[in-house]
Chimera marker file (.cmm) of the C-alpha trace (Angstrom):
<marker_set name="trace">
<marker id="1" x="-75.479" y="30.519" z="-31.507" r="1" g="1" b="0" radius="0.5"/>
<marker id="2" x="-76.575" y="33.017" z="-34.291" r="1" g="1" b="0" radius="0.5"/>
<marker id="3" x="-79.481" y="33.288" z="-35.972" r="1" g="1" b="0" radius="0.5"/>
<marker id="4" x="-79.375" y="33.732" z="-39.775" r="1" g="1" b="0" radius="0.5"/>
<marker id="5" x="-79.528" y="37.442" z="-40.140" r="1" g="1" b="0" radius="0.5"/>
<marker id="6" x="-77.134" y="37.936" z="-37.394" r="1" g="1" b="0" radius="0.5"/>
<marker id="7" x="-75.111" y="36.034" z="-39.172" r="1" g="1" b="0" radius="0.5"/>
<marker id="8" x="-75.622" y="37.530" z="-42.372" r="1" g="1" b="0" radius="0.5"/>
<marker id="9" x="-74.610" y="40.627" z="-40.853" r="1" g="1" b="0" radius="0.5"/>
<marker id="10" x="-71.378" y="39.448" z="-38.753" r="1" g="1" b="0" radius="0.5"/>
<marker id="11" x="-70.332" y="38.028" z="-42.336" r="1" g="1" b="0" radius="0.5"/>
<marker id="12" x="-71.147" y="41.543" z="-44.094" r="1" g="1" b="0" radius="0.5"/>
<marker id="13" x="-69.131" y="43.198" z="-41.258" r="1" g="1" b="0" radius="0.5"/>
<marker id="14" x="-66.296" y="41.323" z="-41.670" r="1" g="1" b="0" radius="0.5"/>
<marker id="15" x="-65.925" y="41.180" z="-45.850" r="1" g="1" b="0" radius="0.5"/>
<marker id="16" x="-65.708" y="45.066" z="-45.269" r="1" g="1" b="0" radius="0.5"/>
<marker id="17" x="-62.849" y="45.032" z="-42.773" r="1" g="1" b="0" radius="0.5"/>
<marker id="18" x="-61.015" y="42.787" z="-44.223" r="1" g="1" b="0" radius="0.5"/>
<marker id="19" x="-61.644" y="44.326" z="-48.240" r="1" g="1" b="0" radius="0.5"/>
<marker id="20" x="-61.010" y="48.022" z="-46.340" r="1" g="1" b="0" radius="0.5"/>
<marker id="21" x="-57.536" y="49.089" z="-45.192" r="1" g="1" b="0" radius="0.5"/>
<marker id="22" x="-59.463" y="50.878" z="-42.636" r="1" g="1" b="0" radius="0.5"/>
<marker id="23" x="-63.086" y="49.970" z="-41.671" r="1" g="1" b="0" radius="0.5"/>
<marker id="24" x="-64.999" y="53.039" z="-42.940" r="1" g="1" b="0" radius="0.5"/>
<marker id="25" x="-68.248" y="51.714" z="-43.248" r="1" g="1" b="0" radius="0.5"/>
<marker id="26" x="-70.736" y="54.159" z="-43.093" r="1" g="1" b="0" radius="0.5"/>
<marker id="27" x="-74.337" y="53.427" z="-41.540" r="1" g="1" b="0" radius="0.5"/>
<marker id="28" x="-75.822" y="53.917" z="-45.338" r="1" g="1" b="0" radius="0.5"/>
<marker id="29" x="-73.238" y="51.871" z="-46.923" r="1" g="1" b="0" radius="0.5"/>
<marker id="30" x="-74.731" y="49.197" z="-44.210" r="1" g="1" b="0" radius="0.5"/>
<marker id="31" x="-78.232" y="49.800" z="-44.456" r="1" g="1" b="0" radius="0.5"/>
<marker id="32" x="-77.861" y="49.381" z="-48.801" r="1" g="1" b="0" radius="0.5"/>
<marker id="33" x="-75.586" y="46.083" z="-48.408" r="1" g="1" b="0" radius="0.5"/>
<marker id="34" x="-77.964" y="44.560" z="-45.957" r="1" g="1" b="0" radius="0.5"/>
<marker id="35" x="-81.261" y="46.058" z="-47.211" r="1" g="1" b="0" radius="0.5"/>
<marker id="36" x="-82.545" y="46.648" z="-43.357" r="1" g="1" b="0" radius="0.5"/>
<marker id="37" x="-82.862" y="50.113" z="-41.878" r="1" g="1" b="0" radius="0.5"/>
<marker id="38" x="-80.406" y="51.555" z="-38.734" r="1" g="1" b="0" radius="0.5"/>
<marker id="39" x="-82.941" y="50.314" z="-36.172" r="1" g="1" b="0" radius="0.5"/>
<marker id="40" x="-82.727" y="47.080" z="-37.166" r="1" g="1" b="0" radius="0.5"/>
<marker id="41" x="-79.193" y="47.191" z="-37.611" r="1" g="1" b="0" radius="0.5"/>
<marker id="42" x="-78.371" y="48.286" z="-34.649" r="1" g="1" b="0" radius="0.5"/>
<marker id="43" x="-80.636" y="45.784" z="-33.024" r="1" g="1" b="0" radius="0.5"/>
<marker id="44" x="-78.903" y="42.980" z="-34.435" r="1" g="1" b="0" radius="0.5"/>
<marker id="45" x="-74.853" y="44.344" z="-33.806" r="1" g="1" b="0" radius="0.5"/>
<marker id="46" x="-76.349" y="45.178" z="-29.593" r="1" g="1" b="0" radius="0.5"/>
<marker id="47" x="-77.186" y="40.981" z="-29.819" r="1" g="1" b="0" radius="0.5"/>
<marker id="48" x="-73.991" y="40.266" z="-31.783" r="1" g="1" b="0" radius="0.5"/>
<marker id="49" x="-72.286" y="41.832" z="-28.803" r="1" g="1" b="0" radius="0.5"/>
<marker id="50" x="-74.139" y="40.620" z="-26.070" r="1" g="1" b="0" radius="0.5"/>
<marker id="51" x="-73.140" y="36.819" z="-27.485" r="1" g="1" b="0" radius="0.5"/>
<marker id="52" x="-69.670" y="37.735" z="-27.703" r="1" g="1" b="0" radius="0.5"/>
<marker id="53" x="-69.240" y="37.973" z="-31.321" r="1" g="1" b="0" radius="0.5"/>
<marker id="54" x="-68.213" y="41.713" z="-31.697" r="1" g="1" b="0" radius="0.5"/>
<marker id="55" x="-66.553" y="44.641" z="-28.940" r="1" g="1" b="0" radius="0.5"/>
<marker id="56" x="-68.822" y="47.918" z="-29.868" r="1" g="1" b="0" radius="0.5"/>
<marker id="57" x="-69.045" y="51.297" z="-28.323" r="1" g="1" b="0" radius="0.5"/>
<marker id="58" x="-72.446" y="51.689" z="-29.624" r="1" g="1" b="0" radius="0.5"/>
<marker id="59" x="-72.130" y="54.629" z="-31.681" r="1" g="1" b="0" radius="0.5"/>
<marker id="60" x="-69.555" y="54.537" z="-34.938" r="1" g="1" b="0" radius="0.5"/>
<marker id="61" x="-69.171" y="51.834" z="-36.824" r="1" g="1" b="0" radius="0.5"/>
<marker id="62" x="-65.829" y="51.977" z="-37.151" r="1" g="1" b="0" radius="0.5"/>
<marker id="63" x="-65.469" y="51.499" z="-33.190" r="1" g="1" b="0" radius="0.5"/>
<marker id="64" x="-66.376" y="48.048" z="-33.458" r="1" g="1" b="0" radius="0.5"/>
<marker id="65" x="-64.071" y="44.967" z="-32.597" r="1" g="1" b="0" radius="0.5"/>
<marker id="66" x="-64.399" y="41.203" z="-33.251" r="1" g="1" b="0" radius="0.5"/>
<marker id="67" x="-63.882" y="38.739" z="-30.403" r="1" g="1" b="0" radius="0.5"/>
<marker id="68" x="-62.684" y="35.301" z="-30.494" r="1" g="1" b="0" radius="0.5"/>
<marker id="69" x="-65.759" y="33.222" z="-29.375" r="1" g="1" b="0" radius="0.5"/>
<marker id="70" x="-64.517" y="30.412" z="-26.520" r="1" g="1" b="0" radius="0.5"/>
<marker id="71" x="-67.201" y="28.013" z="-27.962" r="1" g="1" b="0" radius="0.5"/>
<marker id="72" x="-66.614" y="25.146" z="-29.929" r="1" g="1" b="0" radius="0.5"/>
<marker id="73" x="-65.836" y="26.428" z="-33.829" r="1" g="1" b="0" radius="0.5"/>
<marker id="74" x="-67.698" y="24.115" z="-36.312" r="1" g="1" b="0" radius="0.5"/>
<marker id="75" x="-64.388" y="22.046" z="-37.044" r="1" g="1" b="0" radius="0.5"/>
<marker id="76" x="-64.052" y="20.830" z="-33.247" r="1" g="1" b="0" radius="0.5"/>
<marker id="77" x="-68.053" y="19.947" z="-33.629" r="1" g="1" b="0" radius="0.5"/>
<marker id="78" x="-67.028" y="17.588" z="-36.881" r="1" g="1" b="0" radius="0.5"/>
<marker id="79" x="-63.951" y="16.312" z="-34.823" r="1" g="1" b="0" radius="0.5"/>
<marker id="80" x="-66.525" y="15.486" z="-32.323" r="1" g="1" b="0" radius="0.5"/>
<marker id="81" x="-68.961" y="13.728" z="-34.910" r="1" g="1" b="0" radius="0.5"/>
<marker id="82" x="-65.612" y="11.693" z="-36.487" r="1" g="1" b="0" radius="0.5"/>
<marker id="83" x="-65.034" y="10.920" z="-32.704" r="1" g="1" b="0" radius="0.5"/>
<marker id="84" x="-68.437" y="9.303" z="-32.262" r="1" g="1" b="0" radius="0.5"/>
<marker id="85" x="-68.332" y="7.315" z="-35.576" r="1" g="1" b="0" radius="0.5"/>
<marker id="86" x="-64.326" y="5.903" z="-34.018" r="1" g="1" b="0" radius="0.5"/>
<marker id="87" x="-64.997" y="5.134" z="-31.258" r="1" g="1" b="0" radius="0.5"/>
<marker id="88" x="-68.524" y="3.037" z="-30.838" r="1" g="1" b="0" radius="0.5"/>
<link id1="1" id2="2" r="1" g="1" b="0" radius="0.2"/>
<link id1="2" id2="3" r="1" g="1" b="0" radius="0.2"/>
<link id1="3" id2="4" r="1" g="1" b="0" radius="0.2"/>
<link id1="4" id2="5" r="1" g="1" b="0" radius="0.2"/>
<link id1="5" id2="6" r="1" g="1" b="0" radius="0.2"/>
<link id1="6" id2="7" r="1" g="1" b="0" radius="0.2"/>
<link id1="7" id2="8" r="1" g="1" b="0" radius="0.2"/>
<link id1="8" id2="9" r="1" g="1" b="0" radius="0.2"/>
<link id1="9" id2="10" r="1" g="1" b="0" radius="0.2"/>
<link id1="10" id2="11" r="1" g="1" b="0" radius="0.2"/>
<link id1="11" id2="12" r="1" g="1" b="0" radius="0.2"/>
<link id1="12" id2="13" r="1" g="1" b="0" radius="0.2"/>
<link id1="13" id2="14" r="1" g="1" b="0" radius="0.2"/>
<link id1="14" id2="15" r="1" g="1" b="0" radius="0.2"/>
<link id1="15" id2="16" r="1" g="1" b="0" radius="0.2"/>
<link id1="16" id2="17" r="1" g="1" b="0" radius="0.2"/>
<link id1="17" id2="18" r="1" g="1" b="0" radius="0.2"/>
<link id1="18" id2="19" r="1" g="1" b="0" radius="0.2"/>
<link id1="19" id2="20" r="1" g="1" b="0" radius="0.2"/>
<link id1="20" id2="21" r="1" g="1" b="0" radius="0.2"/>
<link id1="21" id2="22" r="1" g="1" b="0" radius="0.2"/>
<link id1="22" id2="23" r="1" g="1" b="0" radius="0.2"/>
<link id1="23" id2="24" r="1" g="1" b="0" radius="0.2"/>
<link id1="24" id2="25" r="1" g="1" b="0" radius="0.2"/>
<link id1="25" id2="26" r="1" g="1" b="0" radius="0.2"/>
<link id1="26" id2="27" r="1" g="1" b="0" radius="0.2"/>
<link id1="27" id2="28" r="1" g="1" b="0" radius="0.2"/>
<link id1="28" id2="29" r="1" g="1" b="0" radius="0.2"/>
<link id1="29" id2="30" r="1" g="1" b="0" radius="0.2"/>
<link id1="30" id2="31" r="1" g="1" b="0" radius="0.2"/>
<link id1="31" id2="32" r="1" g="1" b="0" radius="0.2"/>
<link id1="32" id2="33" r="1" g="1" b="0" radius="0.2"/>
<link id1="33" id2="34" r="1" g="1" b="0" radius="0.2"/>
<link id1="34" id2="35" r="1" g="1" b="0" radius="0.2"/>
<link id1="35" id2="36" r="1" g="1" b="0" radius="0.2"/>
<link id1="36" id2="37" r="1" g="1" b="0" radius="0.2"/>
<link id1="37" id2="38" r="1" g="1" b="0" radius="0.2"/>
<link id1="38" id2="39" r="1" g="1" b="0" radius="0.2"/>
<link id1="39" id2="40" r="1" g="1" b="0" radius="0.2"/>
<link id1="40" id2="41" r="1" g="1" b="0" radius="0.2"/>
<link id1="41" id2="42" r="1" g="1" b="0" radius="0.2"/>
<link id1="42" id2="43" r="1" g="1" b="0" radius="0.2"/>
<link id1="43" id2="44" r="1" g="1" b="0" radius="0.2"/>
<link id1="44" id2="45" r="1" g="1" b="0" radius="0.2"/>
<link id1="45" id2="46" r="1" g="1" b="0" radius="0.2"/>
<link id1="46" id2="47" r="1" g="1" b="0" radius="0.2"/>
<link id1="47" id2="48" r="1" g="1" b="0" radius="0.2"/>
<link id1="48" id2="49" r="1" g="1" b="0" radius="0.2"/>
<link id1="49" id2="50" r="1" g="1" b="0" radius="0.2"/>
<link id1="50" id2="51" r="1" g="1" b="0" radius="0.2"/>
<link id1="51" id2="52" r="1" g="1" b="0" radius="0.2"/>
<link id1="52" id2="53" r="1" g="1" b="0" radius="0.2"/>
<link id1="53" id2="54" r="1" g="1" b="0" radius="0.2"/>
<link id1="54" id2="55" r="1" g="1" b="0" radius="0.2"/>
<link id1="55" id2="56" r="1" g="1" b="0" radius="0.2"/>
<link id1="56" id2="57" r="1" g="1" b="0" radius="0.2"/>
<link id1="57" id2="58" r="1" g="1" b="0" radius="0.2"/>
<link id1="58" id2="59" r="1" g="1" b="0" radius="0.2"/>
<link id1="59" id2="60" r="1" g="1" b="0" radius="0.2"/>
<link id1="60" id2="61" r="1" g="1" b="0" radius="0.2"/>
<link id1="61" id2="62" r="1" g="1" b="0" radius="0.2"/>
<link id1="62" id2="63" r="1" g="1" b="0" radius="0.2"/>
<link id1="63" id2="64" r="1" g="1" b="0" radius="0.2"/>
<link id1="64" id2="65" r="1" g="1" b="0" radius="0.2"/>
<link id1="65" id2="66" r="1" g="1" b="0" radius="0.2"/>
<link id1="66" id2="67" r="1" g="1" b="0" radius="0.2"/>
<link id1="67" id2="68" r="1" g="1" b="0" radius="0.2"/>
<link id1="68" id2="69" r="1" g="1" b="0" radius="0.2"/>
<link id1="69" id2="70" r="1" g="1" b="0" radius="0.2"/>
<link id1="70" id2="71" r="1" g="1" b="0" radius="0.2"/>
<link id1="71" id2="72" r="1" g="1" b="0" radius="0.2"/>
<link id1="72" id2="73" r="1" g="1" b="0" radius="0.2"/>
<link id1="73" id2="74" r="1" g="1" b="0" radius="0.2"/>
<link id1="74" id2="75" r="1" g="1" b="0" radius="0.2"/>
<link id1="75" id2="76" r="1" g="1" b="0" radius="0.2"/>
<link id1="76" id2="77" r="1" g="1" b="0" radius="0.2"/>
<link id1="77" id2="78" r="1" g="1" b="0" radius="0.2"/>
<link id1="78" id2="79" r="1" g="1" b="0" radius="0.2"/>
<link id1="79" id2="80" r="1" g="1" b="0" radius="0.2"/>
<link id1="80" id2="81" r="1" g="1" b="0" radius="0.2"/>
<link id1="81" id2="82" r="1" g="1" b="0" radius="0.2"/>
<link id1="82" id2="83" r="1" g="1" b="0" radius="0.2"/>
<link id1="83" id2="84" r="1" g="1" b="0" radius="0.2"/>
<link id1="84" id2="85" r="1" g="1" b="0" radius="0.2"/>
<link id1="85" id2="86" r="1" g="1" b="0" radius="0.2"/>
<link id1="86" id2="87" r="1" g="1" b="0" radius="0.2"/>
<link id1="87" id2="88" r="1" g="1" b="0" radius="0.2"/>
</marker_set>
């Protein structure tokens, strides 16, 4: 599960690819939309893509991917919670 800045960041990542015909997102573009410098950027896209969330080369930005996530998505988990409240 992601944290909140991960998250912050996943969300940033995808407004731009989907606003962008192509994803040219430059690491200062980033850094000024976020407000966190390239170390901690990069930090936080090497977790993003250790849980699955994104595909990434490690070096452009424009090399990165987003995955499909095999977990439960958040409207499953409220299926599960209307299960609960059906069936006891």
């Amino acid at each position: 599960m992601l944290n909140g800045p991960e998250q912050k960041l996943l969300r940033v990542l995808k407004n731009f690819s989907r606003k962008e015909e192509s994803f040219n997102l430059s690491w200062s573009r980033l850094e000024r939309t976020t407000g966190k410098d390239k170390a901690v950027l990069m930090a936080r896209l090497q977790e993003l893509q250790t849980q699955g969330y994104i595909v990434w080369d490690g070096s452009a930005l424009d090399s990165i991917e987003f995955s499909k996530r095999p977990e439960k998505t958040q409207a499953s988990d409220r299926q599960d919670g209307m299960r609960y409240f059906t069936e006891h």
